[in-house]
N, C-alpha and C positions, 0 to 999 in steps of 0.2 A: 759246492764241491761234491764228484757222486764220492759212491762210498769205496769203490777201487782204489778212487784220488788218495780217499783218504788213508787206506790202506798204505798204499806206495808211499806216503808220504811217512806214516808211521814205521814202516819198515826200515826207510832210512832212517830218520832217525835211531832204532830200538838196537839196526844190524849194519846197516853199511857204513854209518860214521863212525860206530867205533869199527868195524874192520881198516878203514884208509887210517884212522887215529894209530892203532897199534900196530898194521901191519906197514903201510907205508907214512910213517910220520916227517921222513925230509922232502914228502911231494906231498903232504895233504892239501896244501894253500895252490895246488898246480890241477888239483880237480874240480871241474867242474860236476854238477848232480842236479838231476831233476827227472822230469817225468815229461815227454812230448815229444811230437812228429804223430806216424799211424797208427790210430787204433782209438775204438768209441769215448776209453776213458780219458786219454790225454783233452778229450772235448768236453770229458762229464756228462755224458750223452751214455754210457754205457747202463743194460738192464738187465735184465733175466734172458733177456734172447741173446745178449750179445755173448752170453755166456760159453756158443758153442764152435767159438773161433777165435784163438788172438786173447783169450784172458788166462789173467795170473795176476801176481805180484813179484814187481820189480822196477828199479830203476835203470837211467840212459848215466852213462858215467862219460864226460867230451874232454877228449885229450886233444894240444895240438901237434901235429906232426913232431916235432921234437921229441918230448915229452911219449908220445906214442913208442917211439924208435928205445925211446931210453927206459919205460918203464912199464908198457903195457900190457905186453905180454903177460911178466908176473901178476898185474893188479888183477885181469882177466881171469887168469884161472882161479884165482882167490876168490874174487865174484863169483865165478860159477860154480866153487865147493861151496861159496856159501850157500847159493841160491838153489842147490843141490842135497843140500843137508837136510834131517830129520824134522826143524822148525821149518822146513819152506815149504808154502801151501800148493797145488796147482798151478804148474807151469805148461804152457804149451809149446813146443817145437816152433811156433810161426810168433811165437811172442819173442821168442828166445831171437829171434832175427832181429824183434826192434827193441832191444832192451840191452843193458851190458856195456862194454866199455869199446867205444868206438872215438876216431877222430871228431873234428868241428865239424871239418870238410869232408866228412862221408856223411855226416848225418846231413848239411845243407844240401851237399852233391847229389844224394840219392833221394831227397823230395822234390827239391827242383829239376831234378834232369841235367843239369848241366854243372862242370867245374868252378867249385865254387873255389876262390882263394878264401878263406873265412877268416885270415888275419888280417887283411884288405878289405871291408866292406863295398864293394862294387859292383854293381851290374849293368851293362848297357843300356839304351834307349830299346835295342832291338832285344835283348834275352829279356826285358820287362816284358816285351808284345807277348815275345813267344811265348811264356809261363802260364801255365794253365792256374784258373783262380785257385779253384781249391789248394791247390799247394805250398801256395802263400798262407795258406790257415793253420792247413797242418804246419808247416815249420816256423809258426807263431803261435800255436797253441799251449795249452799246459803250463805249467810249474816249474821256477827254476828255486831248486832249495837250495844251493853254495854254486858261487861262482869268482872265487877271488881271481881269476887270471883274466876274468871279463872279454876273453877272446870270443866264446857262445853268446854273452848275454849282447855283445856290440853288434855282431852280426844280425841276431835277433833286431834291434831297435832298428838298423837300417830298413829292413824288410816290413818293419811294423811302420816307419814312416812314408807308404803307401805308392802308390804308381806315379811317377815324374807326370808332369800335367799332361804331354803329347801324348802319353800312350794313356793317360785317365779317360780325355777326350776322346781319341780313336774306339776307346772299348766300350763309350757311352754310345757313340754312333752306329757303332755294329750293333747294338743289343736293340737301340732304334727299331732300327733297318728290320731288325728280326721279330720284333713286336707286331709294327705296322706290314711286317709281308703274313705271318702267320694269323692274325686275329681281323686285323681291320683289312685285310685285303683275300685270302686266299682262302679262310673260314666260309667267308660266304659264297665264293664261288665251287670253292666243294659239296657244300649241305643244294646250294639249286642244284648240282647236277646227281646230290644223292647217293655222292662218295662221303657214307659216315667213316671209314676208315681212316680216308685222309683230313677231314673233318677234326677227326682225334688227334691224328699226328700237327694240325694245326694248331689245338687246343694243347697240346702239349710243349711245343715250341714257344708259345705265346708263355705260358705258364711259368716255361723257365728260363724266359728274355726280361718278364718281369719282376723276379724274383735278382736276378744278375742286376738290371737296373739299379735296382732298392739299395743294391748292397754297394753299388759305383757310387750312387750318389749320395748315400751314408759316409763314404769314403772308409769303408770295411771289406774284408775281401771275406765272402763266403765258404761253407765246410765243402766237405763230397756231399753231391748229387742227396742224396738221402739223405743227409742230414740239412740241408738249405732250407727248410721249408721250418723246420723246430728252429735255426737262428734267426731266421728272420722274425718270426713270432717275440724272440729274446730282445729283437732291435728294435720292432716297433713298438713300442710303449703305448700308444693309443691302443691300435690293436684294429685298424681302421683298415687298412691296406691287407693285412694277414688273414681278416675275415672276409673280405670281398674276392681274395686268392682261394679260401679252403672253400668259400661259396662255388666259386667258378667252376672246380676243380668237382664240384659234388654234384652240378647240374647235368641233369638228363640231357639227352641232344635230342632235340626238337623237330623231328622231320616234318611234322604236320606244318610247321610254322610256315615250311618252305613252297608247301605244294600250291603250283600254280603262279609262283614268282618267276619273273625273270630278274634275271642279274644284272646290275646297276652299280656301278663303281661307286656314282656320290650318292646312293641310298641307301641308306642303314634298316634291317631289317629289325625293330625291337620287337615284333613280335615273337624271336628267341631271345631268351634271356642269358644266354650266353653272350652274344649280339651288345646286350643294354651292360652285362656287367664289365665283358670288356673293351667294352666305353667309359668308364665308370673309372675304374682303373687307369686306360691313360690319362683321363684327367687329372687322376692323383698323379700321374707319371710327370707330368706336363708343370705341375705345383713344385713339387721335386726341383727339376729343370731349371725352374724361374728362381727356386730361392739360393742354390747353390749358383746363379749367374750365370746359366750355361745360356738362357734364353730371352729375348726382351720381346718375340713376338707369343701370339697367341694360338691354339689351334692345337684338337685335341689326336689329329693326324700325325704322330709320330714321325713319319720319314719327313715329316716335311722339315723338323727341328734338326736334320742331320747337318745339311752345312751351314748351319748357324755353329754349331757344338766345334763342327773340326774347322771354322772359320778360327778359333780361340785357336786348335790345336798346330798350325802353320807357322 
C-alpha cells in the first residue's frame, strides 16, 4: 500500500468515522467509505512526482440516490469543514473533484462514461465493447474501508468479473490485428524505405497491443497509458515477457541493418534486433493464446490467430 493509501486510510479511521459516528448516527450503516477511481494513489503508484497534481488526503463517501436526496447535502458540508480544518493536511482543488461525498452512480457514471444504474449491476454486450480498458481499472481500484449497504461494493464485483466472452474474444482479435499490422508487417516496410518516424510509431503501436494482449489474456484489465507498463511488470511474476517489452522499448533502431534490403513480406529481417525481439514476443503472445484455449494451431504470425479467437466469439 503506498504511503497516501495509507494516509487516507488513517484519516478515516482518526477523523471521518467518528464525524458519520457522532454527527450522523441514524445513516452511519447507509455509508459507504473508501478511497478509488482517479488518481496515482487509489493505484499505489503515487511518488514524489505525483506530488504536483491531484494529491492530498481524503476519502470518496458513496451515497445512493435516495439516501443522497435525504441526507447529503449536510454529510457534505460537514466533510468539507472537516477536511478544511486546522488538522487537514494539503488538499488540492482537482482532488477535491474526486474525493468527498458523491453518489454510486456518479462515481461509476463518470469513469465509465456512460449511465450507470449501480443498484442494478448491468451492462450491455455493446457498452462492454465500447468501454475504454483503463477505466475498468480505475473503477476497480483502491480500498473499500465500510460498506454496509453493499450498493458500491456489488457493483464493483460485477465489473471486477471481467468482459462477457464475445466482447473478451473481439478485444483479443483487434490487439491481434494491431500487433501483427505494426511489428511483423509495417515495421519492416517502413525502416527499407527509411521512414524511422514511422518506424517508431510502429514500435509504439506494437508495444502497446502487447502489453493490452498480456493484460486480455491474464483476464485483468490494465491502468492509464502510463501506468501499464509498472502493472504489467506486477502481473508477470516470471518477469520474462516485461523484460523482453523494456528491452524492445530501449533498443536503438537500426538503419544499417536495412541498407540495401529489399522488402519481403515472408522474410524476417534479424539482422535488427527489434525484428528478432519482436518475434520473440509473439511467440510468448502465441503461448498466451494456446493456454487460455483461444488457439489449437500454431504460428508465430498473429493476424493469422484472428479468426480462430472470434471463431469462439460468434
Amino acid at each position: 500500500m503506498s504511503n497516501v493509501r495509507e494516509k487516507n486510510r488513517r484519516f478515516y479511521d482518526r477523523f471521518v468515522a467518528g464525524l458519520i459516528h457522532t454527527g450522523f448516527p441514524e445513516y452511519e450503516d447507509r455509508i459507504a467509505v473508501g478511497i478509488a477511481g482517479e488518481g496515482s494513489d487509489c493505484f499505489g503508484y503515487d511518488d514524489e512526482i505525483s506530488r504536483d497534481h491531484d494529491f492530498g488526503t481524503g476519502v470518496c463517501l458513496w451515497l445512493t440516490d435516495e439516501d443522497m436526496a435525504r441526507f447529503g447535502a449536510e454529510l457534505s458540508a460537514a466533510y468539507n469543514e472537516l477536511v478544511c480544518s486546522a488538522e487537514r493536511s494539503y488538499y488540492t482543488d482537482r482532488l477535491r473533484e474526486r474525493r468527498g461525498v458523491m453518489t454510486v452512480r456518479q462515481f461509476y457514471s463518470s469513469i465509465l462514461n456512460i449511465d450507470c444504474d449501480a443498484e442494478k449491476p448491468f451492462l450491455s454486450e455493446q457498452q462492454w465493447y465500447d468501454l475504454d480498458h483503463s477505466c475498468l481499472k480505475t473503477a476497480t481500484n483502491g480500498e473499500i474501508f465500510r460498506d454496509d449497504p453493499g450498493v458500491f461494493t456489488a457493483f464493483r464485483r460485477y465489473l471486477e468479473g471481467y468482459y462477457p466472452d464475445r466482447v473478451w474474444r473481439k478485444r483479443i482479435a483487434e490487439q491481434l490485428h494491431e500487433y501483427a499490422s505494426a511489428f511483423q508487417v509495417n515495421y519492416a516496410r517502413c525502416m527499407t524505405r527509411g521512414d524511422t518516424v514511422a518506424a517508431e510509431l510502429c514500435r509504439a503501436k506494437g508495444l502497446s497491443a502487447a502489453m493490452e494482449l498480456y493484460f486480455l489474456l491474464k483476464r485483468e484489465y490494465p491502468p492509464y497509458y502510463k501506468w501499464t507498463f509498472r502493472a504489467l511488470g506486477e502481473l508477470d511474476a516470471e518477469g520474462e515477457f516485461s523484460s523482453k517489452l523494456r528491452e524492445l522499448s530501449l533498443e536503438q533502431l537500426r538503419t544499417e541493418a536495412w541498407k540495401g534490403t529489399r522488402y519481403l513480406p515472408n522474410r524476417l529481417n534479424y539482422k535488427d534486433r527489434i525484428v528478432s525481439l519482436s518475434e520473440e514476443i509473439a511467440s510468448e503472445i502465441e503461448q498466451l493464446l494456446a493456454e487460455s484455449g483461444q488457439i489449437r494451431m500454431k504460428g508465430r504470425y498473429l493476424e493469422a490467430h484472428v479468426g480462430e479467437v472470434l471463431d469462439g466469439a460468434l
